[in-house]
N, C-alpha and C positions, 0 to 999 in steps of 0.2 A: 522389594519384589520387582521381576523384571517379568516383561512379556518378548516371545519372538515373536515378530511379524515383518509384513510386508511396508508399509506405509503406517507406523503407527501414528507418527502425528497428526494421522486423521483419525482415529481411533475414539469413541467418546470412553471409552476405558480411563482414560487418562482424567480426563474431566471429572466421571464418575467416583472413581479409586477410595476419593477421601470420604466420599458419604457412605459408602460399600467397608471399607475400613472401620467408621464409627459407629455402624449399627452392628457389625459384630464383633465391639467390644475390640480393635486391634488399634495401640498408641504405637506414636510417633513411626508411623511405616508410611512408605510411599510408594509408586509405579516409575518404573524406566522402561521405558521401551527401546528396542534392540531391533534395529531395521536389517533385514538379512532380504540379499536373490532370491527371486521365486523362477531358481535355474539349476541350471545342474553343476554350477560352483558349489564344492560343500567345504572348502577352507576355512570361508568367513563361518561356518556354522560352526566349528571343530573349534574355533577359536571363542567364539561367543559362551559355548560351553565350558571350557579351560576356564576361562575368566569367573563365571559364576560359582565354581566348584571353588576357586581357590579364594574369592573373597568370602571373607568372613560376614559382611556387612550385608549380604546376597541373601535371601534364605531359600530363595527358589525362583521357577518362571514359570510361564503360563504360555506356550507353545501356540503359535495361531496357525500356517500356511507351511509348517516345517515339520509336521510330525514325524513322516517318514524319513528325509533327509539327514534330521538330525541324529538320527540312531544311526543309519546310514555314516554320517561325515565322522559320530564320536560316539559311538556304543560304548567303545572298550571305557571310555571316562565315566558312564554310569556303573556306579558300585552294585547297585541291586535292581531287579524290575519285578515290579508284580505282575502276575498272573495274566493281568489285561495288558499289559505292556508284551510282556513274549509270548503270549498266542498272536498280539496284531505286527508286531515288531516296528512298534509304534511309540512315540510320548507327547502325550498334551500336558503333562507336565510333570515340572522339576523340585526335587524339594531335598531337605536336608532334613538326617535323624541321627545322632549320634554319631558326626564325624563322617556321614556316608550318605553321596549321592543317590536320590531313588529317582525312575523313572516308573512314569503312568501313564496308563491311557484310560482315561475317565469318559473318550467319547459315545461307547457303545453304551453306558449305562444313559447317560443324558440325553440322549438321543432316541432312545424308549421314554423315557419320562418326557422328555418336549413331544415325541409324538401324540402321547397319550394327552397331552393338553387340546387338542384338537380334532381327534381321532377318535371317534366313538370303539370302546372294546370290542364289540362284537362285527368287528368292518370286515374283517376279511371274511367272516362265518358269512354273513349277509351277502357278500360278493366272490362265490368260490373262483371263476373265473380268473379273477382279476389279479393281476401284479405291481409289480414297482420298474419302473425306469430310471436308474440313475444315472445321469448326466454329469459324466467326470469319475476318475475312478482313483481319486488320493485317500485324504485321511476323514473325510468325513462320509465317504465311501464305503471303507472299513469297517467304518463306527456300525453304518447300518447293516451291514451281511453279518457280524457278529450280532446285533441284537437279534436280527428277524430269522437268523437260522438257528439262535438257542431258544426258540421260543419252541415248545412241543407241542400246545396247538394254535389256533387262532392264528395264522401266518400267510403272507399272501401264495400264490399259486406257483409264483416263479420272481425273478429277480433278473431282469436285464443292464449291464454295465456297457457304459459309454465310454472310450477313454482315448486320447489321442496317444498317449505315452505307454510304450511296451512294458516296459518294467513294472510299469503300476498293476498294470494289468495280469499279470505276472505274479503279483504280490498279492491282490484280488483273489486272483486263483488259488492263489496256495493257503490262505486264510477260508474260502468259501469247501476247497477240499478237506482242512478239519475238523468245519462242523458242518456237513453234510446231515441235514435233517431226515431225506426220504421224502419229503412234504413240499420242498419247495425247491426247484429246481434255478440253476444258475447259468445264465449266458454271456459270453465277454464277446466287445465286438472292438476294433479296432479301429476308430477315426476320429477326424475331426470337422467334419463336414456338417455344417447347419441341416442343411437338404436332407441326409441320411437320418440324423435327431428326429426332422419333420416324417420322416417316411414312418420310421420306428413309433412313434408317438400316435402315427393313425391306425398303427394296428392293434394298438391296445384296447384289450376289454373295458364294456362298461366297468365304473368303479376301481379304476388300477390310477395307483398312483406315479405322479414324472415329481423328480427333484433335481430343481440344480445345485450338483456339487463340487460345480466347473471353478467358482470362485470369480466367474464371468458378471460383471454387472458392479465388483466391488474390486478384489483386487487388478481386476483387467476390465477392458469396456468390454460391451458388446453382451450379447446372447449366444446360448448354445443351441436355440432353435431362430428362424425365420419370421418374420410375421403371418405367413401362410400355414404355421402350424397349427391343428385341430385337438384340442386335448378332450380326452374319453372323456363321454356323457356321465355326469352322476361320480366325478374324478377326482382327485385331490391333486393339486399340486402345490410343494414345498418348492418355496425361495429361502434355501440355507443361510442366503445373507443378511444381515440382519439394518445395513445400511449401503449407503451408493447410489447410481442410476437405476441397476436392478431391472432393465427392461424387460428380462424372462418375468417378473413380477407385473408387472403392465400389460404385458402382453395376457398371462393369465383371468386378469380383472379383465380384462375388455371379453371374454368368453365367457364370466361368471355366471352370469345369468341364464343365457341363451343355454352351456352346456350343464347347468346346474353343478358348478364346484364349489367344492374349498377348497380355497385358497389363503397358505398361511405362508409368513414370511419366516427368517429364523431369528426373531427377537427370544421370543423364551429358551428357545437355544441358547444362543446367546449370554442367558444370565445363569439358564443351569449349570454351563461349562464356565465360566470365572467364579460363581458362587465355590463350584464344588473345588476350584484350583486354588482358592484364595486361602479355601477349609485344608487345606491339604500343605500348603507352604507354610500357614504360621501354627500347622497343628491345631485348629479347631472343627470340632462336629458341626457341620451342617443339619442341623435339625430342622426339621417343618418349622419349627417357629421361626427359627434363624433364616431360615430362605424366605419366608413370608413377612422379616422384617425385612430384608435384603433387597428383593421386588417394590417395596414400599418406597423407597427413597431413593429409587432408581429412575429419573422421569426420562422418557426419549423425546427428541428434539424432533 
């Protein structure tokens, strides 16, 4: 199995693999990782692709910082995509079934389930006001506007996107235009300005959720907000990443108390999305038992 990413040698993926392998039951498989531009080169991606289709010894990948791109740089090489794949035109991952490329995007389902680890059901009933901020507007982006807008009730008030990159934004739109709930309204802004993040983030209702999905803190330094940023009283905020400096995550905690948050990082993300990709490359079910042997032998550093 191979993963795309950004820097995977930093990756505990790699470390992990083999304990993740033998608690569900998968012999003699291992992890490659595939370092690929987090640019607008999509050659090396067209190419990364080619390669996995045509080895035999490949069975699939697990897409980290590439999802869009990749469909982008080598669509026409994926033989088939499910359902979650061309509504987001998206893949977090690759696998092989008879002779034929599939792609997936498994992020909007995992990404309901990691929220739900932390997120009490009835949060947005309890907070009508209140919305989401999301900070970056890629593929973990996507994940969320497809969950939170096929949800018919229980949903936040509205959904504000951040994004420095037009096209993303673009893409945002066009996905948030097909599932248009009635319930929960969508706004795309365009920048990349710390300052603007901060301005945005004070106007937020009590109880409304900010995530970064900048990929700021792991794949790149820095924050996508300021240290003078104020996050809503009674607020949630998600740290997508699940490792790094992560200072949007620091900065959260130092507000925890005074603003009464949670505040959660994206480790359970993290294992929903490899658990479900690992299930999907060597062709096995993910079952509650299996994830909850899978989390078991999974220790973080």
């Amino acid at each position: 199995m191979e993963f795309f990413g950004v820097r995977t040698e930093d990756s505990m993926s790699l470390r992990l693999f083999p304990v993740w392998a033998q608690a569900l039951g998968i012999q003699e498989a291992n992890l490659r990782g595939v370092n690929l531009p987090i640019d607008q080169t999509l050659e090396t991606h067209r190419q990364a692709v080619q390669r996995l289709k045509q080895d035999p010894k490949v069975y699939g990948a697990l897409v980290t910082s590439h999802k869009l791109s990749v469909v982008r740089a080598a669509g026409e090489l994926i033989d088939r995509y499910t359902p979650a794949s061309e509504l987001t035109g998206e893949v977090s991952a690759l696998y092989k079934r008879e002779g034929e490329l599939w792609g997936d995007a498994v992020d909007p389902e995992n990404c309901g389930l990691a929220m739900a680890d932390f997120l009490p059901p009835n949060w947005w009933s309890l907070n009508e006001e209140a919305g989401i901020l999301v900070l970056g507007g890629g593929g973990a982006c996507v994940a969320l506007l497809v969950h939170v807008l096929q949800q018919a009730v229980n949903g936040p008030s509205f959904v504000q996107v951040v994004e420095k990159r037009t096209d993303n934004l673009d893409h945002c739109a066009r996905i948030a235009g097909q599932l248009d709930s009635g319930k929960t309204t969508v706004e795309f802004i365009h920048s990349s300005q710390p300052r603007v993040c901060d301005q945005l983030v004070s106007k937020l209702p009590p109880g409304s959720m900010v995530i970064n999905a900048t990929g700021m803190g792991k794949d790149v330094p820095g924050s996508p907000v300021t240290d003078a940023v104020r996050f809503p009283v009674d607020g949630v905020v998600w740290e997508l990443n699940y490792r790094g400096e992560r200072p949007f995550l620091h900065q959260a905690r130092k507000q925890s108390q005074a603003r009464s948050l949670i505040v959660e990082d994206g480790w359970h993300y993290f294992l929903r999305g490899w658990s479900s990709v690992i299930g999907l490359v060597f062709n096995i079910p993910i079952t509650q038992d299996r994830f909850k042997d899978f989390c078991a032998v999974t220790k973080r550093d």
